[in-house]
C-alpha positions in Angstrom: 115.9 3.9 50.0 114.3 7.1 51.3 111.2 4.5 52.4 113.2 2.7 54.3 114.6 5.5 56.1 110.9 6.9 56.8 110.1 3.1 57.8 112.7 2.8 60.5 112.2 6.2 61.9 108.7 5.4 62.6 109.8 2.0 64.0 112.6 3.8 66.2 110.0 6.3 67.1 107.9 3.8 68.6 111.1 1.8 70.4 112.0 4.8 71.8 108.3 6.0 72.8 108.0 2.6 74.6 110.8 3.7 76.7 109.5 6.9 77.4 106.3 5.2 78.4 108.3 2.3 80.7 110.6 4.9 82.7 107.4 6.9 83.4 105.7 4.0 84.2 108.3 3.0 86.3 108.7 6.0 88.4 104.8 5.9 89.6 105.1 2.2 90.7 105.4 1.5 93.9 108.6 -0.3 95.4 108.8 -4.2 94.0 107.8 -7.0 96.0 105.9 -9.9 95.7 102.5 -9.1 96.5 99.3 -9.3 95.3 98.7 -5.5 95.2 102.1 -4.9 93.6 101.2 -6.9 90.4 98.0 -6.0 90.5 98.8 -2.1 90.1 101.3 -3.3 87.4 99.0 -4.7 85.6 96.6 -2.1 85.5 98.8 0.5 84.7 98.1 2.7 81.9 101.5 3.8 81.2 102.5 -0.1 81.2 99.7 -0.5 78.3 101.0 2.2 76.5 104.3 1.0 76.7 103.2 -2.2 75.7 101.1 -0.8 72.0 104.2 1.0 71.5 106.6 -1.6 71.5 104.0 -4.2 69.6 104.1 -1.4 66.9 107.9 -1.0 66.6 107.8 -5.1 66.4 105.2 -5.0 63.8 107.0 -2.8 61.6 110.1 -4.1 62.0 109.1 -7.4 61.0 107.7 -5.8 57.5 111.0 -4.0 57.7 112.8 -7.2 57.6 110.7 -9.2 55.0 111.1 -5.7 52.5 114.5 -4.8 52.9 118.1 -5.8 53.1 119.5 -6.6 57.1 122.6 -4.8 56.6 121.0 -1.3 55.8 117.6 -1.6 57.9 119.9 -2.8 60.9 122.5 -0.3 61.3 119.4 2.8 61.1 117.7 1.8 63.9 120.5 4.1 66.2 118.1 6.8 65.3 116.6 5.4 68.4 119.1 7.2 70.3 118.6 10.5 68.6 114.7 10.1 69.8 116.2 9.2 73.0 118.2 12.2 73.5 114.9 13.8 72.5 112.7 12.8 74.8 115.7 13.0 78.0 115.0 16.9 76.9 111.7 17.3 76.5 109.7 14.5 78.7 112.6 14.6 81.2 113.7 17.8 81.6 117.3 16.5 81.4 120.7 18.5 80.2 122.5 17.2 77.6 126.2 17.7 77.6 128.0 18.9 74.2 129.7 15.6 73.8 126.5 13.9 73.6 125.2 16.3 70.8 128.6 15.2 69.3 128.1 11.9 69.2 124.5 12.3 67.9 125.8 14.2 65.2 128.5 11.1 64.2 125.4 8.4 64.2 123.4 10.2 62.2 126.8 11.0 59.5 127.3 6.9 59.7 123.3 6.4 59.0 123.8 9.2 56.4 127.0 6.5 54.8 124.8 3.4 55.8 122.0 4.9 52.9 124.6 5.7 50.2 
């Protein structure tokens, strides 16, 4: 059970990474339209490749994930994601998070904490 948890937090990890990677890849593109320039910077975009390996990864594993383990405890772990997310709103994005938040963190990880019993 303990390698499943390890499994999916990697696998959230890179979910969550790929986020990470599309809002700041999102932030440095210029204004959508439909031009030749426009998806020609999107698709040289680093940040957009990064985003893309990351995601590929989390897809990768999570399809071992599924083959090795049962649906109805891999599933319910993968709202670690939104402790990474909280994370990374802190660190990469220099956002506040409000106590309530940290609250609600706290209850996903008690319910991932039941899910594993």
């Amino acid at each position: 059970m303990f390698r499943l948890l390890i499994l999916v937090a990697i696998q959230t990890a890179f979910l969550a990474g790929g986020q990470v990677l599309l809002k700041l890849a999102m932030a440095q593109l210029p204004k959508f339209n439909w031009s030749w320039a426009y998806f020609k910077a999107v698709a040289t975009d680093w940040w957009l490749l990064a985003c893309g390996i990351s995601f590929g990864a989390a897809t990768v594993l999570w399809l071992y994930i599924l083959k090795h383990f049962p649906f109805s405890q891999a599933y319910p772990l993968t709202a670690l994601g939104y402790i990474f997310g909280m994370i990374a709103a802190i660190l990469v994005f220099g956002e506040s998070v409000p106590f309530t938040r940290w609250i609600g963190v706290i209850l996903i990880v008690a319910g991932c904490m039941f899910i594993m019993k």
